[in-house]
C-alpha positions in Angstrom: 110.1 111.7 75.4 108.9 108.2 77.4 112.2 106.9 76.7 113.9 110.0 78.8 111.3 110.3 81.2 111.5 106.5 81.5 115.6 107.2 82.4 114.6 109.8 84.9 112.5 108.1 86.9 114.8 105.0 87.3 117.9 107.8 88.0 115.2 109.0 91.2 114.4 105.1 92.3 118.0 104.5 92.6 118.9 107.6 94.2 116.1 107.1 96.5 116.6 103.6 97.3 120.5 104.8 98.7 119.5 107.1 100.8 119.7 107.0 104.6 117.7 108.6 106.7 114.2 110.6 106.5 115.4 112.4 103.6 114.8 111.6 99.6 114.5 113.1 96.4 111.1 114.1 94.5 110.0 112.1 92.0 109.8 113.2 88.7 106.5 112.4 86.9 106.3 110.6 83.5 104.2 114.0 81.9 102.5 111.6 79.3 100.5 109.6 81.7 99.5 113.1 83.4 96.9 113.2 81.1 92.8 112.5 82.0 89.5 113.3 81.1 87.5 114.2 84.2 84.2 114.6 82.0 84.4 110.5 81.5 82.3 108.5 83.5 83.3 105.1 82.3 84.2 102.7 84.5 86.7 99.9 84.2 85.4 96.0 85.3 87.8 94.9 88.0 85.9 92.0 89.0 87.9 89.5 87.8 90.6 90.7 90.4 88.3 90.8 93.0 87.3 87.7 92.7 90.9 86.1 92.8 91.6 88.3 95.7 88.7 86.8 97.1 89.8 83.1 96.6 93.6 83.4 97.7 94.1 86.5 100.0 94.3 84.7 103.8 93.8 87.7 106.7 95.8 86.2 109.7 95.1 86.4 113.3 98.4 88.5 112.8 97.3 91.4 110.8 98.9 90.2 108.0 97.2 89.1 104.4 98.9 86.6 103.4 98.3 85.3 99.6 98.3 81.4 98.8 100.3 81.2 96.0 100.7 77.4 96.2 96.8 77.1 95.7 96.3 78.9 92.4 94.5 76.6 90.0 96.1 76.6 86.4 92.3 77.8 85.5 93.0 80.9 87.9 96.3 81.7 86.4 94.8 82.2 82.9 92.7 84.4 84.5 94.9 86.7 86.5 96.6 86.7 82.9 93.4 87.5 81.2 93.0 90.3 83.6 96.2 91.7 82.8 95.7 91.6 79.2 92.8 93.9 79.2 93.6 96.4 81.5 96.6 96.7 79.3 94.0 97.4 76.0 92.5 100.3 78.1 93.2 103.4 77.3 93.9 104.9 80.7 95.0 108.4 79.8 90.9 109.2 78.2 89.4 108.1 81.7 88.9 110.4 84.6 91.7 110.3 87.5 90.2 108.2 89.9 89.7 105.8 87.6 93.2 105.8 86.6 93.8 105.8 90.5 92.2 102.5 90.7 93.5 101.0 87.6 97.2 101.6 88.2 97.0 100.2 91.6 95.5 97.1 90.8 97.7 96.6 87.8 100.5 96.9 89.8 99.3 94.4 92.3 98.0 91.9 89.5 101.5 91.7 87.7 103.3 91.8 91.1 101.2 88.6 91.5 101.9 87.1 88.3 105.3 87.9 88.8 105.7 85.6 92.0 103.4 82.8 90.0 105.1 82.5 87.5 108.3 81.9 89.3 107.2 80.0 92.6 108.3 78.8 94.9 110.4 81.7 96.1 111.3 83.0 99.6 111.8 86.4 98.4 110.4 88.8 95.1 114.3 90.0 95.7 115.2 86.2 94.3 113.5 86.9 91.1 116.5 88.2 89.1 114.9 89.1 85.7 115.5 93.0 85.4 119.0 92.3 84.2 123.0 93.0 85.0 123.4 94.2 88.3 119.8 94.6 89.1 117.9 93.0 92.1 114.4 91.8 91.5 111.8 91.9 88.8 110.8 95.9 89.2 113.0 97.3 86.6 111.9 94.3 83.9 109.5 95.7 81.6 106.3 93.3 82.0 103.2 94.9 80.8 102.0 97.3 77.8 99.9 100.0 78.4 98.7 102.5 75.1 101.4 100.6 72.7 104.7 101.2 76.0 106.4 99.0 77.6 106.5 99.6 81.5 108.2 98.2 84.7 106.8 98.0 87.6 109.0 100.9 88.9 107.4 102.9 86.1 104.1 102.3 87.1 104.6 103.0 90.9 107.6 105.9 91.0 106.9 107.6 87.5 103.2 107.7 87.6 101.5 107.0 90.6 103.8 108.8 92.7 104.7 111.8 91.3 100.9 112.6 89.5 99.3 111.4 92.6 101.3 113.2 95.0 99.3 111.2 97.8 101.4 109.1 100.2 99.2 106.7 100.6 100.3 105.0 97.4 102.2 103.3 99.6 99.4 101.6 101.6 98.1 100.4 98.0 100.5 99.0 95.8 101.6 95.3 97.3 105.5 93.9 96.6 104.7 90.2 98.0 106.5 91.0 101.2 105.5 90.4 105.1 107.2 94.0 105.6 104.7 95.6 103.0 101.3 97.1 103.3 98.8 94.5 103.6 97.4 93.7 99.7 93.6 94.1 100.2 91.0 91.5 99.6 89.2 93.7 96.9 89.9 95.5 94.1 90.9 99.2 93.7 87.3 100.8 91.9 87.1 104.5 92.0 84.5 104.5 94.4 86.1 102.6 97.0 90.3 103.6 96.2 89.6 106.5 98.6 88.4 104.3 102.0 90.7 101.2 101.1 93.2 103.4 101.1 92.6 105.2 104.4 91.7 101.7 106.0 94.8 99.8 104.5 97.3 103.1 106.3 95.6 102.6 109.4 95.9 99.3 109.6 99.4 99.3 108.7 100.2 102.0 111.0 99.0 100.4 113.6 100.5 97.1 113.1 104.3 96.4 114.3 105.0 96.2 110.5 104.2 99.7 110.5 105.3 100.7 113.6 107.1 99.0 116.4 107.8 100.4 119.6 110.0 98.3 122.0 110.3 98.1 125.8 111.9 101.2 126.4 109.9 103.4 124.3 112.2 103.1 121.6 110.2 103.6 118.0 111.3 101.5 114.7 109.2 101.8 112.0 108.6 100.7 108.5 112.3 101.4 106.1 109.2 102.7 103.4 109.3 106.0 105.4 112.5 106.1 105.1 113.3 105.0 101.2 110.5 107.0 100.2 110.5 110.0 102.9 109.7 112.8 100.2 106.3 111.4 100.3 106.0 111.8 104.0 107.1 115.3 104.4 110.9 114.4 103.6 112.0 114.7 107.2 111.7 112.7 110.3 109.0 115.8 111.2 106.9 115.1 108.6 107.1 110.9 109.1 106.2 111.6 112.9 103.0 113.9 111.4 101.8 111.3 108.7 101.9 108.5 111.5 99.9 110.4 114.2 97.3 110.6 111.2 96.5 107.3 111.2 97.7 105.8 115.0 95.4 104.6 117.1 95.1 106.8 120.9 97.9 104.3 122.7 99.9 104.0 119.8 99.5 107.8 119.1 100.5 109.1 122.7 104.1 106.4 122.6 105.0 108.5 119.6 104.2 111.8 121.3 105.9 111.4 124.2 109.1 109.5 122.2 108.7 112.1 119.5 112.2 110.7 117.5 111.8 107.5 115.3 114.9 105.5 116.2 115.3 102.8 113.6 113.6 101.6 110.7 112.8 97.6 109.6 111.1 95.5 106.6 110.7 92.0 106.2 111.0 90.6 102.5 110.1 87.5 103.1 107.3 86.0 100.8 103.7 87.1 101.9 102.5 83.5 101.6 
């Protein structure tokens, strides 16, 4: 049943990906990782994160976090290692959902991390090769175990926090190590917090060129992750326009009224270092 599901959801990525326009297909949901137990009231220790978060995530004058990969100490390696290793003993499906919220996210961005690490220096996550023939960059490699499965990083972001979620501000939480991406934060997810960072992290990205750029004539480009992913956004160039004015600032807000059309998108996959 993973092993299908598993097919499905990279099927949906793909078809996503190749589409143009404000338009995509609905993800499809990976039904075993639907499970949670909303009477627990553990909580998983994501300090470890935090704390490396703390040490190497740079906010620029710019908007921009950038992360200084060049500065990781061997002894910080082992722990952003560490880290991953025991989120991957936790059995996520018996916690409650906003602790699976949290978790997945931070997973996500933890092995994104790792990923870049352990092949720096790069200019691009696209340069790291390792999912096999014909596939660009490390998201369909499968890199961590979670409850005895292997998962990619697409797994984790398109068949299970996407599609269970259902919440487009995924998107403003997990981090690919690009300049075009949503800012990674400088804390951890926790399930008391996933709620705000999230709302902080669109607004800020929003309201950033990154986000949205608006040229000289009035002309609005924004992010291609409205576009590749549009389903989450209301699937149409409508529904992108509606999710922005939920987060834009009042001057940013009133160019996109009185434009009301989105006239290009852009990302920039350059490292976020």
């Amino acid at each position: 049943m993973r092993v299908f599901a598993r097919l499905i959801g990279l099927i949906t990525v793909l078809l996503v990906v190749s589409g143009f326009g404000f338009s995509s297909r609905e993800p499809q949901p990976w039904e075993d990782w639907a499970v949670s137990n909303e009477a627990d009231a553990r909580v998983i220790d994501h300090s470890a994160w935090t704390g490396l978060l703390v040490s190497y995530v740079k906010p620029g004058s710019d908007g921009l976090n950038r992360f200084a990969y060049s500065t990781v100490t061997s002894a910080d390696k082992q722990l952003l290692n560490s880290y991953i290793a025991g989120l991957a003993e936790v059995e996520i499906t018996g916690y409650n959902r906003k602790e699976q919220l949290a978790c997945w996210l931070n997973l996500y961005n933890a092995v994104t991390v790792k990923v870049i690490l352990d092949h720096y220096p790069v200019k691009s996550i696209r340069d790291i090769d390792i999912s096999g023939f014909l596939k660009n960059g490390p998201w369909q490699k499968e890199l961590v175990e979670v409850e005895n499965t292997p998962l990619t990083l697409d797994n984790i972001e398109h068949d299970i926090l996407r599609p269970i979620w259902r919440d487009p501000r995924i998107h403003y939480g997990v981090n690919c190590a690009s300049v075009g991406c949503p800012n990674l934060m400088t804390e951890a997810f926790t399930s008391a917090n996933v709620d705000t960072l999230l709302d902080a992290n669109a607004r800020a990205y929003v309201n950033s060129p990154r986000g949205v750029l608006v040229n000289g004539n009035g002309d609005i480009s924004v992010s291609s992750i409205y576009s590749w992913f549009a389903h989450d956004f209301g699937n149409s160039e409508a529904g992108v326009i509606k999710h922005l004015l939920e987060y834009a600032g009042d001057s940013l807000a009133a160019q996109i009224r009185k434009s009301n059309d989105l006239s290009d998108t852009h990302y920039d996959w350059a490292l976020n270092e």
